[in-house]
C-alpha positions as CSV (number, residue, x, y, z in Angstrom):
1,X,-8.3,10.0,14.8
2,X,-6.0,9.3,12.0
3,X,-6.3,10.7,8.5
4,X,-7.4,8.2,6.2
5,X,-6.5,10.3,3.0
6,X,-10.2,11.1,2.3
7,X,-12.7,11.2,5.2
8,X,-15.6,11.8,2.9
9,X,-15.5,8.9,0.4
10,X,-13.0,6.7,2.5
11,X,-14.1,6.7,6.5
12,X,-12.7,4.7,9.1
13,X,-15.4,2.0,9.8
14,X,-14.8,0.8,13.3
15,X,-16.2,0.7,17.0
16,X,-15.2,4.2,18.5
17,X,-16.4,3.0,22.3
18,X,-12.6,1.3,22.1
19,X,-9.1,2.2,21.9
20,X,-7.5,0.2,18.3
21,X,-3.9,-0.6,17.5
22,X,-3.5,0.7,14.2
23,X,-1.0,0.6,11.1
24,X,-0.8,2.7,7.8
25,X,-0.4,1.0,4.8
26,X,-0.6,1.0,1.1
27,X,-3.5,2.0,-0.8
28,X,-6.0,-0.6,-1.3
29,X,-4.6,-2.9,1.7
30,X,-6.0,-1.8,5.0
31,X,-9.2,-3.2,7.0
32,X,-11.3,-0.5,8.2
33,X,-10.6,2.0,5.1
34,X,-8.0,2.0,2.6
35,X,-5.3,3.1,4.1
36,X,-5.1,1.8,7.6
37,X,-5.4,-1.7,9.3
38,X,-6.9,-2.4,12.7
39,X,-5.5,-5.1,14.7
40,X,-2.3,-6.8,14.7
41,X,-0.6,-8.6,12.3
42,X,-0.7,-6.1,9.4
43,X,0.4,-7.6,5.7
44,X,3.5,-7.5,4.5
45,X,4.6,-4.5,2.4
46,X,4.1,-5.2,-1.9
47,X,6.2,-6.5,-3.7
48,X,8.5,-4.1,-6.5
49,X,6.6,-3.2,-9.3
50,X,6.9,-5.6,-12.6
51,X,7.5,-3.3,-15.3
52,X,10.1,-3.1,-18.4
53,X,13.4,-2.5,-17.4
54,X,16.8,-1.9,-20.1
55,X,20.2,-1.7,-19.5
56,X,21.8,1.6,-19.4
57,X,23.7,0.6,-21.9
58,X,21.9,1.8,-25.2
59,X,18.4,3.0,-26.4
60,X,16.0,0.0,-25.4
61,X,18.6,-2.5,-25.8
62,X,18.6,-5.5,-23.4
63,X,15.1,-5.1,-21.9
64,X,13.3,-7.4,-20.4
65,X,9.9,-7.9,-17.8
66,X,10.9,-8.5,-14.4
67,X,10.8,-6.5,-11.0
68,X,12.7,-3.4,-10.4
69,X,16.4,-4.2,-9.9
């Protein structure tokens, strides 16, 4: 059985009478609890994070909203 991170409050829903290909993912993007997805074809890892980034330069000079370099 793989550990979904919480058994209590996040259990894998899914027939246990057969044997399931299964993936890990990122929180939030699995099929059968929040961590894991049954079948094939999982979805593609996220994206980078859009945040603030600023040169190294100076004190929040040249900063701007984009994805992590």
């Amino acid at each position: 059985m793989p550990a979904t991170g919480n058994h209590v409050t996040d259990p894998l829903n899914w027939d246990w009478n057969v044997c399931h290909t299964y993936y890990y993912l990122w929180p939030g993007m699995g099929n059968v609890s929040n961590m894991i997805w049954d079948g094939e074809n999982p979805p593609p890892k996220p994206g980078p994070p859009v945040a603030v980034y600023c040169d190294p330069v100076g004190f929040l000079q040249n900063c701007r909203i984009d994805n992590h370099p």
